[in-house]
C-alpha positions as CSV (number, residue, x, y, z in Angstrom):
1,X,0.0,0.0,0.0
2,X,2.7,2.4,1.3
3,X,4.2,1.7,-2.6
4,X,1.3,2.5,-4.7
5,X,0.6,6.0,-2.6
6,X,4.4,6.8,-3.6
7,X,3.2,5.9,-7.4
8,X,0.2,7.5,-6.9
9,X,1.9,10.8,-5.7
10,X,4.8,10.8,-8.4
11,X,2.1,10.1,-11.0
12,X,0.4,13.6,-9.7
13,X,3.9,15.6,-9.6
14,X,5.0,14.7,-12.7
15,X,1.9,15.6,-14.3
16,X,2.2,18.7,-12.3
17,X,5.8,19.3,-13.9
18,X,4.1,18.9,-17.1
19,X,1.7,21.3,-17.0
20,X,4.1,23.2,-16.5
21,X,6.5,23.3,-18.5
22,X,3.8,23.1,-21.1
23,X,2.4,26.6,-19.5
24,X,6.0,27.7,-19.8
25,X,6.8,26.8,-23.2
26,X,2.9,28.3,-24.6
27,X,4.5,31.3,-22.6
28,X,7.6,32.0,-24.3
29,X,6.2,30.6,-27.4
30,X,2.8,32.6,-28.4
31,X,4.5,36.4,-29.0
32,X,6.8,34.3,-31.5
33,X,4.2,33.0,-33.2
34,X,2.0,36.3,-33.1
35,X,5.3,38.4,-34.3
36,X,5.8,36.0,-37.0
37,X,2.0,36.2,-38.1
38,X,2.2,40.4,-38.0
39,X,5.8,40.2,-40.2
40,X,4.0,38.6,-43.0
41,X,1.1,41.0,-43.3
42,X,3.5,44.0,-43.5
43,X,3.1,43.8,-47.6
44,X,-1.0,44.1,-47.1
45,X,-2.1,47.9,-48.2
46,X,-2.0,50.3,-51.3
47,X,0.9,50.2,-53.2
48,X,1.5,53.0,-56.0
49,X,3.5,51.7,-59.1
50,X,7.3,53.5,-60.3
51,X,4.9,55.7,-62.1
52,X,2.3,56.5,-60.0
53,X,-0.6,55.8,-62.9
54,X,-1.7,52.4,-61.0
55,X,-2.2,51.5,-57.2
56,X,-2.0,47.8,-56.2
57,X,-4.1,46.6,-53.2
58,X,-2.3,43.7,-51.6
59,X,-4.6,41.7,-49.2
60,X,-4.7,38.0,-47.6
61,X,-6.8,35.6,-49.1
62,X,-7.0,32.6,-46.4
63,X,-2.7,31.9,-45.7
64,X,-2.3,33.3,-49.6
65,X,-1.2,36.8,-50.4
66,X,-3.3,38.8,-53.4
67,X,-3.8,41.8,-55.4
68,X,-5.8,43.6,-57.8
69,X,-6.0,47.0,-59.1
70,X,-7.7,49.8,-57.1
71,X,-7.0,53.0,-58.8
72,X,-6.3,54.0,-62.7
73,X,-4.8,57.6,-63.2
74,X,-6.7,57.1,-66.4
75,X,-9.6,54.8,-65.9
76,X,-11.2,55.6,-69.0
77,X,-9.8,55.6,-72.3
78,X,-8.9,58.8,-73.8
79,X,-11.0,60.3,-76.9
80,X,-8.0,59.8,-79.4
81,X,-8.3,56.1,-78.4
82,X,-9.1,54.1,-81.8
83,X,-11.5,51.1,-81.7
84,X,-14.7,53.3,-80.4
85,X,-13.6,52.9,-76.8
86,X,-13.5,56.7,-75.9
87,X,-14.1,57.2,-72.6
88,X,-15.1,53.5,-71.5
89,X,-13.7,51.9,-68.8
90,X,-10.2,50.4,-69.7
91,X,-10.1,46.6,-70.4
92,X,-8.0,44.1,-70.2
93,X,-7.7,43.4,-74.2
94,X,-4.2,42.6,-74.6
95,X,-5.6,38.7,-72.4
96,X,-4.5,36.2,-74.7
97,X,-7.8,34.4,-73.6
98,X,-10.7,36.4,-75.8
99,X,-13.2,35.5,-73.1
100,X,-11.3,37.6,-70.8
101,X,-10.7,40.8,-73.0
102,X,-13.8,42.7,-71.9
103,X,-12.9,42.3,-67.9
104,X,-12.2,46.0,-66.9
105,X,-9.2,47.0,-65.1
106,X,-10.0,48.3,-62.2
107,X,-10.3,45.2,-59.5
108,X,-8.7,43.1,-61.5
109,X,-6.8,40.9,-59.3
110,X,-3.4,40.6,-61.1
111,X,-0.9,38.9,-58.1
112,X,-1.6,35.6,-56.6
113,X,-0.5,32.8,-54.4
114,X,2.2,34.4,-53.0
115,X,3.9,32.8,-49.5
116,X,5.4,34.4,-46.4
117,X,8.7,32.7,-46.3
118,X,10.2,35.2,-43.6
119,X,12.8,38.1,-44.0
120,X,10.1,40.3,-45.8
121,X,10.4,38.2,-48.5
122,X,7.0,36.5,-50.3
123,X,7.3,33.9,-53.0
124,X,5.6,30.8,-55.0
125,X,3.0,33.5,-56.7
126,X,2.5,35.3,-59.9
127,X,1.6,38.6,-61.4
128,X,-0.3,39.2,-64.4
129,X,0.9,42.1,-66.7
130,X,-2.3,43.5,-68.6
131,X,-0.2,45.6,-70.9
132,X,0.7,42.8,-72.6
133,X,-1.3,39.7,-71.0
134,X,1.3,37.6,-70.0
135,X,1.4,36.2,-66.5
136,X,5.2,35.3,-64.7
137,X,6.1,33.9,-61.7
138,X,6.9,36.6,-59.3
139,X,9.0,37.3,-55.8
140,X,8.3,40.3,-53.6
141,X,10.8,41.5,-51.0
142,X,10.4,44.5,-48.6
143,X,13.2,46.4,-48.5
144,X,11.9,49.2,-46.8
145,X,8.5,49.7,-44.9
146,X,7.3,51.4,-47.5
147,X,9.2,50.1,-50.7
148,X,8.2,47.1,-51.8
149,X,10.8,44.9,-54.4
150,X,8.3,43.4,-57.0
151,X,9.9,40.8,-59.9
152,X,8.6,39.1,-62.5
153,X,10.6,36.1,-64.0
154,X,10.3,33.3,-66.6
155,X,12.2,30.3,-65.2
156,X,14.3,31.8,-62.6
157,X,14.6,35.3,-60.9
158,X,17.6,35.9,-62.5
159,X,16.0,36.4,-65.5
160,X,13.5,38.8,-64.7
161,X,13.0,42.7,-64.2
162,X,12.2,44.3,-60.9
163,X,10.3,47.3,-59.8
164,X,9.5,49.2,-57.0
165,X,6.4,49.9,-55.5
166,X,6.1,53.2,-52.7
167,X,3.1,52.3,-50.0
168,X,0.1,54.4,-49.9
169,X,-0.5,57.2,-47.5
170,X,-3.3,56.0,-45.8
171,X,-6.6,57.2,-47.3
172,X,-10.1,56.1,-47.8
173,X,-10.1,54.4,-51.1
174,X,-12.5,55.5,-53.5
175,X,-11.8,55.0,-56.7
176,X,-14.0,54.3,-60.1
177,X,-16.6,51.9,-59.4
178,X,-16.6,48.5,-61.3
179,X,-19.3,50.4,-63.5
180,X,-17.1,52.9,-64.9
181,X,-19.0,55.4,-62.9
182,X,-17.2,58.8,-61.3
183,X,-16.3,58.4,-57.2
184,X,-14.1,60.6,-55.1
185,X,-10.9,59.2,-55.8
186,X,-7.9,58.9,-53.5
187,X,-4.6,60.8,-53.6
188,X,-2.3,60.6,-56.8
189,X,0.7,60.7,-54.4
């Protein structure tokens, strides 16, 4: 008897232990984990292009980083335009899918699947370019907090051309409804 209350009893302190050093670990461990989770959404905003005629929202889509257009300096196309398209809502007609020629612009979402992979950097997606319709595999890097590396690449990123986007002041974000129709729109700068 006097042996199983002494099994009994180290049963109970080792479970005590346990707990913990399981309440310890959870401890130390959870701000890791919650820094980690804050580092990859530093991409996720506005983003103006080199020449400030496009702004890119970046958002998260489930564990998957996206984007799609949110402001056109020139949303419409201009009256010189040929093809009867003055002052419609620009298109995406350079898609080498004709189905897809007639989708406008603004809210297309032209960067996908990209991955955290830590050190501001976020791979494994692709952007679409709708000047000329191709899409490439793509690599982001922060360098900055508000300069953002963006290049696209055939095979590997050596072979590709990069860019850099400047983040958006923060503003409310109003631009061209998917109609075509005139909104307040945000900031040029």
């Amino acid at each position: 008897m006097w042996a199983g209350n002494q099994v009994q009893h180290f049963r109970e302190t080792t479970d005590k232990v346990k707990r913990a050093v399981l309440g310890l670990l959870l401890t130390l461990l959870l701000p890791v984990s919650f820094a980690f989770a804050a580092d990859d959404d530093k991409i996720v905003g506005l983003w103006n292009t080199p020449r400030n005629d496009c702004k890119i929202e970046i958002f998260k889509r489930g564990i998957k980083y996206c984007g799609r257009i949110a402001w056109l300096k020139e949303p419409l196309y201009r009256a010189d335009e040929g093809g009867g398209m003055a002052g419609r809502p620009v298109v995406d007609r350079e898609n080498p899918n004709p189905n897809l020629r007639s989708r406008m612009l603004i809210g297309l979402q032209l960067i996908e699947g990209f991955t955290y992979i830590g050190k501001n950097v976020w791979e494994k997606g692709t952007i679409y370019n709708p000047d000329n319709g191709k899409t490439y595999k793509c690599k982001m890097t922060l360098s900055a907090p508000n300069h953002l590396e963006v290049k696209g690449f055939i095979g590997i990123p050596l072979l590709g051309a990069t860019s850099v986007w400047t983040r958006q002041a923060e503003s409310s974000l109003t631009p061209l409804d998917y109609s075509g129709s005139r909104k307040p729109q945000i900031d040029s700068n």
